[in-house]
C-alpha distance (Angstrom), angle and dihedral (degrees) to the residues before:
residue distance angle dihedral
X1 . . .
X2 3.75 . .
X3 3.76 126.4 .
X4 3.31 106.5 -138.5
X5 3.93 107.3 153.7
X6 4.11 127.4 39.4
X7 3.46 113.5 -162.6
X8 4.00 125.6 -128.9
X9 3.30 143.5 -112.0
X10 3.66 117.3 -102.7
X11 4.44 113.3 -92.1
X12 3.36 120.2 -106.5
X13 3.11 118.9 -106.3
X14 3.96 127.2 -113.1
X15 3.70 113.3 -107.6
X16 3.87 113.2 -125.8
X17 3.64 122.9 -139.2
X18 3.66 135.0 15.5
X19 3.96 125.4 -19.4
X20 3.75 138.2 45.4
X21 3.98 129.9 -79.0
X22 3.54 116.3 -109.5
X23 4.28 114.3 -126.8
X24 3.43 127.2 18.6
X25 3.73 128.6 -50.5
X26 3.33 117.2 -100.9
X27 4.02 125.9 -95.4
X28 3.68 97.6 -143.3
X29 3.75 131.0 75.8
X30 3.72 132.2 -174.3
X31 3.59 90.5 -81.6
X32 3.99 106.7 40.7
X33 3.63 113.7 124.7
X34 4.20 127.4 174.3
X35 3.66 110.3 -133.9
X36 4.11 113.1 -149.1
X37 3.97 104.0 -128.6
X38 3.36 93.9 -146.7
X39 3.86 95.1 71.0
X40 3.67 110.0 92.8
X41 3.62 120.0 -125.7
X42 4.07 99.0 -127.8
X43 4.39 80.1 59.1
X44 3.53 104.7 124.0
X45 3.73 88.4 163.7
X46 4.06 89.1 -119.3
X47 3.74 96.4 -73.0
X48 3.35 123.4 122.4
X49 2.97 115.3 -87.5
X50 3.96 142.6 64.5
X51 3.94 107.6 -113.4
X52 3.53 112.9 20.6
X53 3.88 139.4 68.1
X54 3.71 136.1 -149.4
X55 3.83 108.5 -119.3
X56 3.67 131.2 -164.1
X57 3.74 131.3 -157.8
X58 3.86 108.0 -130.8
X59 3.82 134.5 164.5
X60 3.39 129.8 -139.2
X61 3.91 128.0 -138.9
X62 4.31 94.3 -96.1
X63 3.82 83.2 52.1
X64 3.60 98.5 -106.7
X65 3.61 116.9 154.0
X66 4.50 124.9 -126.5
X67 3.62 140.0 173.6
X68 3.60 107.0 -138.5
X69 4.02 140.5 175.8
X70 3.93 140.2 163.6
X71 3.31 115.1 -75.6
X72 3.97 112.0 -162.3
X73 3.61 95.7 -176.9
X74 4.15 89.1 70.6
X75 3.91 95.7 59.5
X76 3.94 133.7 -90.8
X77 4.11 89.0 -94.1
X78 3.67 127.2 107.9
X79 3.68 108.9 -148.9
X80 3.74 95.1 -173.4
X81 3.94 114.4 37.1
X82 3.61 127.3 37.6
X83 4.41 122.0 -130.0
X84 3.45 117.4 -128.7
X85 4.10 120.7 -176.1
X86 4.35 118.4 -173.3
X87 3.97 107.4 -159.3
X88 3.82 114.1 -150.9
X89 3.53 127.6 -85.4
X90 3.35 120.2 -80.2
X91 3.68 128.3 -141.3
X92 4.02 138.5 175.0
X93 3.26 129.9 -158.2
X94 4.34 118.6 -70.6
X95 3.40 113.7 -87.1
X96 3.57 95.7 23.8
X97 4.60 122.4 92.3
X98 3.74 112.5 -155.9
X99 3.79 108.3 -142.0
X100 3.68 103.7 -153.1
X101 3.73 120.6 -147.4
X102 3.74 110.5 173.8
X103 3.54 147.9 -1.8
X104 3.93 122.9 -129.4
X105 3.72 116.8 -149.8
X106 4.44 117.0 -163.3
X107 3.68 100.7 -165.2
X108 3.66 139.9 168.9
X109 3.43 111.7 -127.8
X110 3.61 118.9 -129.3
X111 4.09 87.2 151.2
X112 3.70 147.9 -64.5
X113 3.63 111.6 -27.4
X114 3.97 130.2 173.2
X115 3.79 111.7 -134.3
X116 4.24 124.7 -174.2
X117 4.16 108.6 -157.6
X118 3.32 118.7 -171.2
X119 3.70 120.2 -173.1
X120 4.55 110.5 -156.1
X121 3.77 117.9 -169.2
X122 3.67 142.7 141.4
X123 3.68 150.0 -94.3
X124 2.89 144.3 -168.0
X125 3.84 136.7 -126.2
X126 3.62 121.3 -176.5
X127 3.75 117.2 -152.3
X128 4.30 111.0 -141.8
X129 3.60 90.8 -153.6
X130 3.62 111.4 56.7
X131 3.47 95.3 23.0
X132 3.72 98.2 -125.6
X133 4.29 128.4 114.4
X134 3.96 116.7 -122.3
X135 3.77 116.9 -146.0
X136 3.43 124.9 -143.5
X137 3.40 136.9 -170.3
X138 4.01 120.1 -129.7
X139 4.14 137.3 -178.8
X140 3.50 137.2 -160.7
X141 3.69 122.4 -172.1
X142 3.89 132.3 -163.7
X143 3.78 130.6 -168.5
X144 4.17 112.9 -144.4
X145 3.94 145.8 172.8
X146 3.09 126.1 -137.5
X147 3.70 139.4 -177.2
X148 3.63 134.7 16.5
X149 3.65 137.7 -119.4
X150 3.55 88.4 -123.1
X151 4.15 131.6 68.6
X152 4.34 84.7 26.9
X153 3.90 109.9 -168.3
X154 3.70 95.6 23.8
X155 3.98 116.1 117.3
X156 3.37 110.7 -111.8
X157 3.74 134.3 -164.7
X158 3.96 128.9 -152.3
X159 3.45 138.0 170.8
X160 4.12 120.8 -136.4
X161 3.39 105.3 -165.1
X162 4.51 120.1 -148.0
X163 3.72 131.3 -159.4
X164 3.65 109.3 -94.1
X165 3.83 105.9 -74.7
X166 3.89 124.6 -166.8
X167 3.24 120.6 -171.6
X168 4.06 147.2 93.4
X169 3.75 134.3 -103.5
X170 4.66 91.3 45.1
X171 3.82 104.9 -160.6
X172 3.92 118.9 -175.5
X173 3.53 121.7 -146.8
X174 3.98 124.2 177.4
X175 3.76 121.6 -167.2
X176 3.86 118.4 -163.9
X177 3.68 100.5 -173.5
X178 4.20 122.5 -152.8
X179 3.55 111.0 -65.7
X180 3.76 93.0 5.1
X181 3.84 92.3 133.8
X182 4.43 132.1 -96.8
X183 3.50 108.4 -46.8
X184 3.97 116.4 -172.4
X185 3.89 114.8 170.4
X186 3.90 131.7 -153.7
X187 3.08 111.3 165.1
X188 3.96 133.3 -1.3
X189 4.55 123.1 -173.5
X190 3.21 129.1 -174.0
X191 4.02 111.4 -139.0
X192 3.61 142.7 -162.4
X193 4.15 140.0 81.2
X194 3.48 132.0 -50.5
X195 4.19 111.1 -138.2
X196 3.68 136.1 -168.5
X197 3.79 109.7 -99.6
X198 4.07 113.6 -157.1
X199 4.13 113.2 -156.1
């Protein structure tokens, strides 16, 4: 996000009646607006359309009041927060443990970007003496590049591969973390086998 407008204070208002104001008048009128240099002028903050922008009112944490919008021209990269996306919750049919393999990323590529996955689920172990099953939760995370600096804007497709991971209940999580590099997903799959489980 680029700020590219700060808005103004309210005008004075014109004293009535006889006598002068006190301090000088004010620089802003109704209409003043500050223009961030920085903001090229081709930006149309990827709408479509050729001269205008949408803006969004934000606030920051001292309280201070911006109009911002997405500036493509700067880059696809946050530099100061990181993206993180949780798939759904995956889920085979009973009796049957998925052992997952790999994880296949579809991606437009808008450049190199460093990516942590990390695939939870659950298993279950089955305690002899009571006669009842204890879940537990497990993780397993991977570390990955993608993208090059070459071929930018084609769709790409790459293959992160996991230790073998049994288990039931697969969720996906992907972490881009600030300054990471442009990430633009497709597509994402979850691969591996599907076994017989025997209780």
């Amino acid at each position: 996000m680029t700020d590219i407008i700060t808005p103004f204070p309210i005008p004075r208002p014109t004293p009535k009646g006889p006598g002068t104001p006190t301090g000088p008048p004010s620089p802003f009128s109704p209409f003043s607006y500050v223009y961030n240099k920085n903001v090229a002028t081709t930006s149309n903050g990827g709408v479509n359309a050729l001269t205008t922008a949408d803006l969004y009112p934000m606030v920051d944490l001292n309280g201070n009041a911006y109009f911002y919008t997405f500036d493509p021209t700067q880059g696809y990269d946050d530099i100061y927060a990181a993206s993180t996306h949780f798939f759904r919750v995956e889920d085979a049919q009973p009796y049957r443990v998925p052992t997952i393999r790999w994880v296949t990323l579809t991606y437009i590529n808008l450049g190199i970007c460093n990516l942590t996955l990390t695939i939870t689920y659950c298993t279950i172990v089955p305690d002899e003496k009571l006669g009842t099953e204890a879940p537990q939760i497990n993780s397993q995370t991977v570390k990955a590049i993608i993208g090059s600096a070459t071929n930018l804007k084609s769709i790409m497709t790459q293959r992160i591969a996991f230790p073998v991971i049994s288990g039931m209940n697969f969720q996906l999580s992907i972490v881009r973390p600030a300054g990471g590099g442009p990430l633009s997903l497709t597509k994402v799959t979850i691969a591996g086998t599907v076994e017989d489980a025997k209780y």
